[in-house]
C-alpha positions as CSV (number, residue, x, y, z in Angstrom):
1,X,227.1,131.8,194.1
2,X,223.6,131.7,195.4
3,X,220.6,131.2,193.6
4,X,219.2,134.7,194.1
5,X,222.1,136.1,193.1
6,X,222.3,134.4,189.9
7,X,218.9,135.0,189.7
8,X,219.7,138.9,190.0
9,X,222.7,138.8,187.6
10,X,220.5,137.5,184.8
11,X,217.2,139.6,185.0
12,X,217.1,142.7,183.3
13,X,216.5,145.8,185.7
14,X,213.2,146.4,183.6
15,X,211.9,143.3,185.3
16,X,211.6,144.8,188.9
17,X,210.6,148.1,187.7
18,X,206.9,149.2,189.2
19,X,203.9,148.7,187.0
20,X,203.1,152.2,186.4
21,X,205.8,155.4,185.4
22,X,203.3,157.7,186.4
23,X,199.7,158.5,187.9
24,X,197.6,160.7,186.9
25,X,195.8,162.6,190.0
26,X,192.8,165.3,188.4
27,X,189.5,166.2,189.0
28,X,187.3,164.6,186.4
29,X,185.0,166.8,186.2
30,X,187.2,169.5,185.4
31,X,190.0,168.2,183.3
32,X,188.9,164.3,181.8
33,X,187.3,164.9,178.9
34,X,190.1,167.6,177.3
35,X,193.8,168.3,179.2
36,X,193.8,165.2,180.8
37,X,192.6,162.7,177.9
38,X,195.0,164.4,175.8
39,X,197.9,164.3,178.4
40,X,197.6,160.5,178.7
41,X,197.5,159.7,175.0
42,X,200.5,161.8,174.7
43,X,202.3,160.0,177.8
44,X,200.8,156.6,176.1
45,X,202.2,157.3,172.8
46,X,205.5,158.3,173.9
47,X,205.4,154.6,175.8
48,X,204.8,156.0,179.4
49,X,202.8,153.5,181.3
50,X,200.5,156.4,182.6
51,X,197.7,155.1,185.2
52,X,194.3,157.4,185.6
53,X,191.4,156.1,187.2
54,X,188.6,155.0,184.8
55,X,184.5,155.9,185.2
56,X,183.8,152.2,186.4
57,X,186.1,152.1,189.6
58,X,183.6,152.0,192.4
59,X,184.4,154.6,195.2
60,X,183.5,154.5,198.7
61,X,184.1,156.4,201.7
62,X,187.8,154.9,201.7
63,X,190.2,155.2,199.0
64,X,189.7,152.2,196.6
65,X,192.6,149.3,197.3
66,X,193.1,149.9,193.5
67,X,194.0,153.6,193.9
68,X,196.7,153.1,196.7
69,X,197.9,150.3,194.6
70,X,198.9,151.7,192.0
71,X,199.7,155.2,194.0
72,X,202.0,152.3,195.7
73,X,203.2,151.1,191.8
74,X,203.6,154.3,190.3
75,X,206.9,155.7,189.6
76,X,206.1,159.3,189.6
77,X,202.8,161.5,189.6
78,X,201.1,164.3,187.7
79,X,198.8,166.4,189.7
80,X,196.4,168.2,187.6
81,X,195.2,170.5,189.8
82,X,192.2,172.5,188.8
83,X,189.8,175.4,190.4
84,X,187.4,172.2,191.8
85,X,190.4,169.7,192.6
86,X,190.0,171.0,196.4
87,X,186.5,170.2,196.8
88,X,187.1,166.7,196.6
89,X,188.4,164.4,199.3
90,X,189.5,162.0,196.5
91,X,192.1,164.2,195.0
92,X,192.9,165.4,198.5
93,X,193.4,162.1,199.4
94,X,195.3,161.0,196.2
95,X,197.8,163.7,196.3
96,X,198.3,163.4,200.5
97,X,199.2,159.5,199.8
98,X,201.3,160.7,196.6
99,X,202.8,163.6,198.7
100,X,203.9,161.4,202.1
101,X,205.2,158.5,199.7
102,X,208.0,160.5,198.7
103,X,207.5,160.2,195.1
104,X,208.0,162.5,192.6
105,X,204.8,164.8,191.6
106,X,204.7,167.0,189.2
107,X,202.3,169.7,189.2
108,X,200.4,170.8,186.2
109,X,198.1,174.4,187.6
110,X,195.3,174.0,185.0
111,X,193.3,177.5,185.1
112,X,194.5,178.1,189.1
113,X,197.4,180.0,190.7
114,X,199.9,178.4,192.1
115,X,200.1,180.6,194.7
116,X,196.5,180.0,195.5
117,X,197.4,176.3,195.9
118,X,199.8,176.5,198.7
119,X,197.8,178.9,200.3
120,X,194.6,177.6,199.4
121,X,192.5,180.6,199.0
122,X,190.5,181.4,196.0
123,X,189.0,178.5,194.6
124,X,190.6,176.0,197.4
125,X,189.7,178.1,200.3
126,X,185.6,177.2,199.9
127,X,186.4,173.4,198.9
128,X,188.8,172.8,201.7
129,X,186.6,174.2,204.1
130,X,183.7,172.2,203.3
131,X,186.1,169.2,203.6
132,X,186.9,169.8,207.1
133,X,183.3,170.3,208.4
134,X,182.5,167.1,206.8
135,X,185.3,164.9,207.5
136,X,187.3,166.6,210.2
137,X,190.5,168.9,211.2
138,X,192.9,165.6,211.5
139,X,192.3,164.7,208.1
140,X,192.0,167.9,206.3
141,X,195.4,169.0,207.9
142,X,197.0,166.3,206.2
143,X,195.1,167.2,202.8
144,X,196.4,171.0,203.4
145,X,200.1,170.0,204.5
146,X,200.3,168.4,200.8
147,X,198.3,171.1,198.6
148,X,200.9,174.0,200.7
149,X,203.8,171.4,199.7
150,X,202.9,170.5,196.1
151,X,201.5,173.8,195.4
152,X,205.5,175.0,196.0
153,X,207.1,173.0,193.6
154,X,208.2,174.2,189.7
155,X,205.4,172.6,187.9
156,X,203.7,173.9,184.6
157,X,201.0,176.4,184.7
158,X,198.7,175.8,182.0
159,X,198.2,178.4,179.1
160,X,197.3,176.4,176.2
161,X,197.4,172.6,175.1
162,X,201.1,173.1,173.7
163,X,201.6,172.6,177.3
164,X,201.1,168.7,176.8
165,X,203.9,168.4,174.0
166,X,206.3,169.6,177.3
167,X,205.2,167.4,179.6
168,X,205.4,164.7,177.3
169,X,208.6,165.3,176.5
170,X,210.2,166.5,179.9
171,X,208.4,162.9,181.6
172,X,209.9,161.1,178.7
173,X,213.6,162.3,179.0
174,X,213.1,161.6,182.5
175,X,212.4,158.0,181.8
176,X,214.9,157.7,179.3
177,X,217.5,158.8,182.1
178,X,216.2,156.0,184.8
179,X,216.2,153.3,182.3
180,X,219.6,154.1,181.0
181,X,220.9,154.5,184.6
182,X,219.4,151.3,185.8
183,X,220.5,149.4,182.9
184,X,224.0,150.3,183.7
C-alpha cells in the first residue's frame, strides 16, 4: 500500500472538510445588527461554522481575496436578501460567485418578495439599474442571471424572528446528514 493511501485510511473525513459550513451573504446595512446577528449566534451555537464578513475587512473595487476564499471554503450559503441587497455590487458579487460555484444557497427573503427577486422589480429594479450604469451591462448580467436564479429557489420568507429557530435547525439536520454520510 502507498503512503497516501494509508495516509487516507487513517484520517477522519472531518479532516478534509472546508473550513466554513456556510456563508453568510446580507446587506449590512439592512440586516447586521438584528436577523443576521441573531441568525449566526443561532448557526454558532448549534456548532455551524458560519462565516460573515466583519466591519474591519477592507473593500476595494474587487472582491476582497478573503471573501472569495472563504466563498471558495464554504460548504453552503445563506443569502439574506433584503429591499437594499440589489444596490450593492458586493452582495451582487457575493451571490454571482456563490451562484456559478454550484454550491448550495439558501435564500432567506427578509421584508422582499421573492417574486420581486427573480424579476428584480420593486426594490431591485432601481439598485440594479444604477449598478449597470456604473459598472457595466457584462457584469450586471451576470449579477441578474443569479438574483433570477436564486430568487427561484424554496427559501424562507421572513415573517418574524421564529424564522431563525428553522433555519437553524433545517442547516443543522443538514449537517448532521453530510457528516454521518461521510463518516460512513
Amino acid at each position: 500500500m502507498e503512503k497516501s493511501d494509508d495516509f487516507l485510511e487513517s484520517t477522519p473525513a472531518t479532516a478534509f472538510r472546508l473550513k466554513w459550513d456556510v456563508f453568510l451573504s446580507f446587506r449590512g446595512e439592512d440586516t447586521r445588527d438584528d436577523f443576521t446577528d441573531h441568525l449566526y449566534n443561532a448557526l454558532f451555537s448549534n456548532e455551524i461554522r458560519v462565516f460573515r464578513d466583519n466591519d474591519g475587512m477592507d473593500r476595494g473595487d474587487e472582491i476582497g481575496p478573503s471573501l472569495i476564499e472563504a466563498i471558495e471554503d464554504s460548504a453552503a450559503a445563506v443569502a439574506v436578501i433584503s429591499p437594499n441587497y440589489a444596490s450593492s455590487w458586493w452582495c451582487l458579487e457575493e451571490l454571482a460567485r456563490l451562484y456559478e460555484s454550484g454550491k448550495l444557497v439558501l435564500p432567506v427573503f427578509f421584508d422582499v418578495d421573492p417574486s420581486d427577486v427573480r424579476r428584480q422589480r420593486g426594490p431591485f429594479k432601481e439598485g440594479i439599474d444604477s449598478l449597470e450604469v456604473k459598472c457595466g451591462v457584462e457584469k450586471v448580467k451576470r449579477w441578474r442571471n443569479a438574483m433570477a436564479r436564486v430568487g427561484g429557489i424554496s427559501g424562507w420568507v421572513y415573517e418574524n424572528i421564529r424564522l431563525i429557530y428553522s433555519i437553524s435547525v433545517s442547516l443543522s439536520n443538514i449537517y448532521m446528514k453530510t457528516l454521518n454520510y461521510h463518516d460512513s
